[in-house]
N, C-alpha and C positions, 0 to 999 in steps of 0.2 A: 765307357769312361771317356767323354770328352775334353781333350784340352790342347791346347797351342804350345806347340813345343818349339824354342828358338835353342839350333845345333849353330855353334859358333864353331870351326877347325879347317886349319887352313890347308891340308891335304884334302885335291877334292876327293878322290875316291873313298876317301870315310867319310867324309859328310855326308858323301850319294848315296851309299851303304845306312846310314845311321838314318838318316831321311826317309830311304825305301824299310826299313825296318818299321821304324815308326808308325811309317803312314800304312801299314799291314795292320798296326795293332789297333786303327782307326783314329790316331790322331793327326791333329795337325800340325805339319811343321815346316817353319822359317830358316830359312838357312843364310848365314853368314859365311865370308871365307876370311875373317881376320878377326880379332876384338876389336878393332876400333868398328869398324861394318855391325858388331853385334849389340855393341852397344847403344849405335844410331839406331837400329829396331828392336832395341827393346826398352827405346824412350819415345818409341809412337804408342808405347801398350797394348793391351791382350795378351800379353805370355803368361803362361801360366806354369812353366818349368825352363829351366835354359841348361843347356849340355854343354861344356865347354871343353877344350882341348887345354891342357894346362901349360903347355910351351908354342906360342905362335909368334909370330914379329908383328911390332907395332904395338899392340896391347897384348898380353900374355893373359891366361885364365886367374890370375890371381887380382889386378886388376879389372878384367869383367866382372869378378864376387864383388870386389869392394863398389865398383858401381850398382851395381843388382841391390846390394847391400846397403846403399844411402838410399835409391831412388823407390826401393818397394824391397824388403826384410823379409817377406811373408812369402819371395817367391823365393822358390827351392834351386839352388846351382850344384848341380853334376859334374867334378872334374871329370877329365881323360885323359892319364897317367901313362907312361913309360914307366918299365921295372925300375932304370936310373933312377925315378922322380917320384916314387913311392913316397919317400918322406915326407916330402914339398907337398904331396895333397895331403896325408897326414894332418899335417899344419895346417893347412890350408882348411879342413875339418874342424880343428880347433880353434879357427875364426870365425866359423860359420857357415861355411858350405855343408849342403844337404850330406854329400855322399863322394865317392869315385870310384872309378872302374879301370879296371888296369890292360893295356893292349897287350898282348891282343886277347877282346877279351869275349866271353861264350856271350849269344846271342840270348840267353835265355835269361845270365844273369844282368844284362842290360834291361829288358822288360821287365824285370822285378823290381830293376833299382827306380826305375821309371815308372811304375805302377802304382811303389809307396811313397814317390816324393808327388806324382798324382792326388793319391789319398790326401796326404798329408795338405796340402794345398787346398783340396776341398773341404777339409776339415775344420779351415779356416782358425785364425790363433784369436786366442781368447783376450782380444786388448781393452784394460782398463780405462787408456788415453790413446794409443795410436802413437806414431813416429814422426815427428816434426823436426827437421835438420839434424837429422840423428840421433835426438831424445827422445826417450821412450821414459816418461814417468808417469804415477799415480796423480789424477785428478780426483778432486774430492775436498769438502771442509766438512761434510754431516758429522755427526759422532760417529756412527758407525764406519765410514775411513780413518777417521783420528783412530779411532783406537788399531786398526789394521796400520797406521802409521807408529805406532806405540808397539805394540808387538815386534814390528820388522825390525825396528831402531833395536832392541833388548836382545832379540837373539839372531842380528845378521850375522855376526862375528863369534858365531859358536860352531863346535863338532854338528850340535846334535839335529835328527833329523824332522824333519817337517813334513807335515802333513795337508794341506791346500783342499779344501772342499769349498762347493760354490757352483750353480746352477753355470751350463754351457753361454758361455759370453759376458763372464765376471769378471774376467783378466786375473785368473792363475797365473798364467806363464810370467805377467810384469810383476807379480810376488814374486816369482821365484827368480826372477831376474834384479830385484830390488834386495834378495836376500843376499844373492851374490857381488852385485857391485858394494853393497855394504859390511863386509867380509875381507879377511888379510889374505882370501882369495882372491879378487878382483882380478888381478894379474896371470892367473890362468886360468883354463879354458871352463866354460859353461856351456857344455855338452847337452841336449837336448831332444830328445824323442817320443813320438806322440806314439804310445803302445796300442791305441787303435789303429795305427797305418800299415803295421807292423804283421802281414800274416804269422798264424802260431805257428807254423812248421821251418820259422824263420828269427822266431824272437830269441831263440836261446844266441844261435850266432852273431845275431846284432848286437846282444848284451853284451856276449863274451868273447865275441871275434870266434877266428877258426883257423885250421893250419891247413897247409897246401895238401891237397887229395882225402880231405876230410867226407869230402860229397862230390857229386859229379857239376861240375862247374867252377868246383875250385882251384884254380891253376896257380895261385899265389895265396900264401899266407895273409890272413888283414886282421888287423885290432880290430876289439869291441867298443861298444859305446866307452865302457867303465873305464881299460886301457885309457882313451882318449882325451877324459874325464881326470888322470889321474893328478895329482896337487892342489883341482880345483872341482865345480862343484855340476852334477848330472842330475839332470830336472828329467824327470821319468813322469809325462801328461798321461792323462788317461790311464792311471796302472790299473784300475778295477777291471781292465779287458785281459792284462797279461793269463794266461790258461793255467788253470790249479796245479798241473802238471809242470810248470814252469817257476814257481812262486817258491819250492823247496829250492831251487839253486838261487833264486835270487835273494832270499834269508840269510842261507851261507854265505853269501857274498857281502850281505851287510854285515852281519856278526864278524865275521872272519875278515874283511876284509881281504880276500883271496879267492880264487878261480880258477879254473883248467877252460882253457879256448875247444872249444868243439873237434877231435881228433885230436889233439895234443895231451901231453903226461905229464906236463913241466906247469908246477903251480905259480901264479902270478901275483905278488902284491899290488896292492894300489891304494892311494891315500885319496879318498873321495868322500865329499859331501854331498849326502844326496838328498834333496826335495823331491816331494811326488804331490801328484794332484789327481781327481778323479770329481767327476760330478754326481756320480753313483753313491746309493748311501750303502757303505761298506759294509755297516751293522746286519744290514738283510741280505746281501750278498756273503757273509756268515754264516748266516741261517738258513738260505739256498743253498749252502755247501760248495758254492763258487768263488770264497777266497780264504783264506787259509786267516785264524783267529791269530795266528802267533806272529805271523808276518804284518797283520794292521797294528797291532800292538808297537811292534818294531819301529814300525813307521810313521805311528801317531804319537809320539812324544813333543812335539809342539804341534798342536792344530791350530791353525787358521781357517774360519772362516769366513767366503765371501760374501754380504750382500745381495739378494737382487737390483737391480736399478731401480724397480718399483717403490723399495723401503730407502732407497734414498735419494728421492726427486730433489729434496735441494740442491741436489752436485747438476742436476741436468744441465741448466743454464752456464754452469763452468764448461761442461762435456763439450753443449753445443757450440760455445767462443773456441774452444780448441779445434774443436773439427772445422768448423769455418775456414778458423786461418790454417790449416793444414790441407784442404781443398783448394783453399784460391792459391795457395802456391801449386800443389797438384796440377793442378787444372788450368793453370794459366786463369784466372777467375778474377774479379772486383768486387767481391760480396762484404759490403763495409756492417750487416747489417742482419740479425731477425725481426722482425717487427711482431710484437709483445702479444698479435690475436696466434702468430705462430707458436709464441714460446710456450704460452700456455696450453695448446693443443699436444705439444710435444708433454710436457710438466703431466696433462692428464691420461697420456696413453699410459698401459701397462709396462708396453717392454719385453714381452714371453723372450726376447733373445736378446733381451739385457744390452749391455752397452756395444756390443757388435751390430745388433741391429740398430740403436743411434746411431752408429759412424756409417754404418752404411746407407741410411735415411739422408746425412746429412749431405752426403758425397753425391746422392739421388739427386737434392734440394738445391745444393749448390752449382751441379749440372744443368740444371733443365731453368732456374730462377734468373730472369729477364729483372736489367737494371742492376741496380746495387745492392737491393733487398731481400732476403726471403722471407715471402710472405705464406699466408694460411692457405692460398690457393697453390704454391708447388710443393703441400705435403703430399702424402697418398691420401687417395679419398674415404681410405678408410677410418683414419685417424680424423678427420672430419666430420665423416658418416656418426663416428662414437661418441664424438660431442656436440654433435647437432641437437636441439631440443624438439625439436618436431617430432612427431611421429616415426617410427621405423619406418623406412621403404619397403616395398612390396617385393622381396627376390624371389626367384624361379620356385617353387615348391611350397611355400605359402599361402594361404587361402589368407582373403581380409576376415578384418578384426570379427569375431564371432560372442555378440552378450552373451553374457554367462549372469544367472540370477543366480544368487547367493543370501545365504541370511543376512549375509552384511555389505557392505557398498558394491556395487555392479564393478565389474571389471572386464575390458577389452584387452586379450592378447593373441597375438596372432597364435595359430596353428598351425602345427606341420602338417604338411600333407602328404604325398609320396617321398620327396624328395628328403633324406636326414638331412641333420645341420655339417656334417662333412661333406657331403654333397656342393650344400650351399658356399660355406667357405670356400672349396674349391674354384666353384664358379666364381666366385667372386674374387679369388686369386687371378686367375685366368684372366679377365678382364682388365684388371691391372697391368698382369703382362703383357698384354695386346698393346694396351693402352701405349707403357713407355719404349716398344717395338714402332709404332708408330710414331711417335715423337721425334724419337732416334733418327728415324728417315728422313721425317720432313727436316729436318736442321742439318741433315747431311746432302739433301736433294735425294736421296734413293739412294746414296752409295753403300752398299750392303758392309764393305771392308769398316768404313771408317765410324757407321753406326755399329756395327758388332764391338769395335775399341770404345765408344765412348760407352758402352753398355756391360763393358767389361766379361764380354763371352768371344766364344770363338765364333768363326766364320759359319764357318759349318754349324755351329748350335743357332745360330742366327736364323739360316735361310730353315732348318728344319720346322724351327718355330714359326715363321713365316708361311709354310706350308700348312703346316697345324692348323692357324688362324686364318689360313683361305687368304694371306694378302699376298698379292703379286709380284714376284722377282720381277727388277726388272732386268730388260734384254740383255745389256751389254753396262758389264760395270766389274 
């Protein structure tokens, strides 16, 4: 599980401790000895989790979240609490931080908390527009948004609960975040957890919190999601993975509005709205006997569904002026500009990863696109290759075009040969990766650190790949 870990805390012997930790579990990691220090490297990029101490001088970890927090949302912040300042991360959770861990605290539960804010990271968030100076809304004019626009308006400001379905990279999450700023909740917390990051031997406690000596690791009492959730409103992503074994307490807890934290006897109210989302069709996970009929029931009282981006290409050209001007501030960029043979290249692709893979196309395009424009030549070649009119090219496995006599018009189409067509996409994935490894390089001169940042991987995932593709470290960099 690769990823770059930036530990901000101004005690060194826990940083060197949390460092040597880390880098046991095979990641990478940055180390700061202050917030102001942490936040200067973690606006050169590549972090991909930041650990922070919650009381330091100069900047304090509540400050670090809120910079993490304007400058990149999607990256996960870990306080590091004293029993004093329990609360204060608390809060600080219902701002927005991933998680915290409390000193002193078991090694085992720090690789956990760092594992699923990991996952959760790779998981990547499912955005309809993406974060521009701190706005995060719905792009779109098609019908098919208007009326997702029409829905949200009718029942933002209700008890009841919703239900979000929509292919991976639809933008769930900004529904259920458009339910909630639109709500006489607004004003507190919009609690958050992707239940695929979440191991099952782990989900009931995250739900419902736990009490001191419930398990072995647990040295301090901590609230649950729901706890944390309470006044305002818990977006539960991904519930189709939560384990059928788990799905009877999490019923009670909607019906009831009430729980017991894991090892505790003392039942708990909480006044919570809850949204959930899953890209799984629940219907047949009924039928596999992998979710429970009473609990979707529960939970489907408003459905929403999302679009593909494919059904609705007219927004693309909105998508892609947002991501534009959301990269050239990124990126320090001057990109005034698509030029119209790109737009339509984009307008004709499919999308299999929906508007996550535009924002990620376009962050691609806007990186590597020489001058003010981007044009049809810094797309990927494949969105090219798909509307080219020419013949198919010849890839690895392939035999040429072979006549075929027929009662009715002759037809040439290539044939497989050894190789399948996942084969061939592979390879032809692969090639692409090479490709923008090497690009990376030449615009950095060879410096391995500062092409792995604009490639948005780690260091170490970098030179691996390099090795893969046979191209050369070089000596000293």
């Amino acid at each position: 599980m690769s990823a770059t870990i930036l530990v901000v805390d101004d005690e060194t012997n826990l940083r060197k401790v949390l460092a040597a930790t880390l880098k046991r579990e095979g990641y990478d990691v940055v180390q700061a000895q202050d917030g102001a220090e942490g936040v200067s490297l973690f606006d050169k990029g590549g972090i991909d989790v930041v650990v922070s101490d919650l009381v330091m001088p100069k900047l304090g970890g509540f400050e670090v979240l809120r910079h993490v927090q304007e400058k990149a949302p999607d990256v996960p912040v870990i306080l590091i609490t004293a029993h004093g300042t329990v609360d204060s991360a608390v809060s600080a959770i219902k701002t927005g931080a991933f998680d915290y861990v409390t000193k002193p605290f078991e090694q085992a539960e720090l690789k956990q908390v760092i594992a699923k804010a990991v996952r959760t990271r790779d998981l990547g968030r499912s955005n309809l527009a993406g974060t521009l100076d701190g706005e995060r809304r719905i792009i779109g004019q098609s019908p098919a948004i208007q009326e997702i626009y029409r829905i949200v308006e009718k029942v933002a400001d209700t008890p009841s609960t919703v239900l979000i379905t929509g292919e991976s990279g639809t933008g769930k999450e900004l529904v259920a975040q458009a339910l909630h700023q639109g709500s006489s909740r607004r004003t507190k917390p919009l609690i958050k957890i992707n239940c695929a990051a979440i191991p099952k031997d782990l989900m009931e406690s995250e739900l419902f919190g736990y009490e001191r000596g419930a398990f072995t690791g647990a040295v301090t009492s901590k609230p649950g999601r729901f706890e944390l959730a309470d006044g305002g409103t818990l977006f539960l992503d991904e519930i189709g993975e939560i384990p059928i074994e788990m799905q009877v307490k999490l019923l009670r807890a909607l019906q009831e509005s009430e729980f017991e934290r894991v090892g505790g006897v003392k039942t708990l109210k909480v006044d919570v709205r809850l949204v959930a989302a899953t890209n799984r069709d629940l219907s047949r996970e009924i039928q596999a006997g992998r979710f429970r009929e009473d609990l979707f029931y529960r939970l489907n009282v408003v459905p929403i569904s999302l679009p593909p981006l494919r059904d609705r290409r007219s927004d693309i050209p909105l998508l892609v002026e947002f991501f534009r001007e959301k990269y050239n501030r990124k990126l320090n960029k001057r990109i005034e500009r698509v030029e119209p043979a790109a737009m339509e290249l984009l307008q004709a692709w499919n999308f299999p990863g929906n508007i996550r893979e535009l924002e990620n196309l376009l962050e691609r395009a806007v990186l590597f696109a020489d001058g003010s424009t981007v044009r049809a030549e810094d797309l990927p070649e494949n969105l090219r290759r798909a509307a080219a009119p020419a013949a198919p090219p010849q890839a690895p496995g392939l035999q040429p075009p072979v006549p075929v006599t027929t009662p009715g018009p002759a037809a040439a189409l290539p044939v497989l040969a050894e190789a399948s067509m996942k084969d061939i996409v592979r390879g032809a994935a692969a090639a692409l990766e090479r490709d923008l490894i090497v690009r990376a390089l030449e615009e950095t001169g060879g410096n391995v650190t500062q092409a792995a940042r604009k490639l948005k991987i780690s260091r170490k995932s970098l030179q691996n790949k390099m090795k893969e593709f046979g191209l050369r470290l070089p000596e000293e960099r």
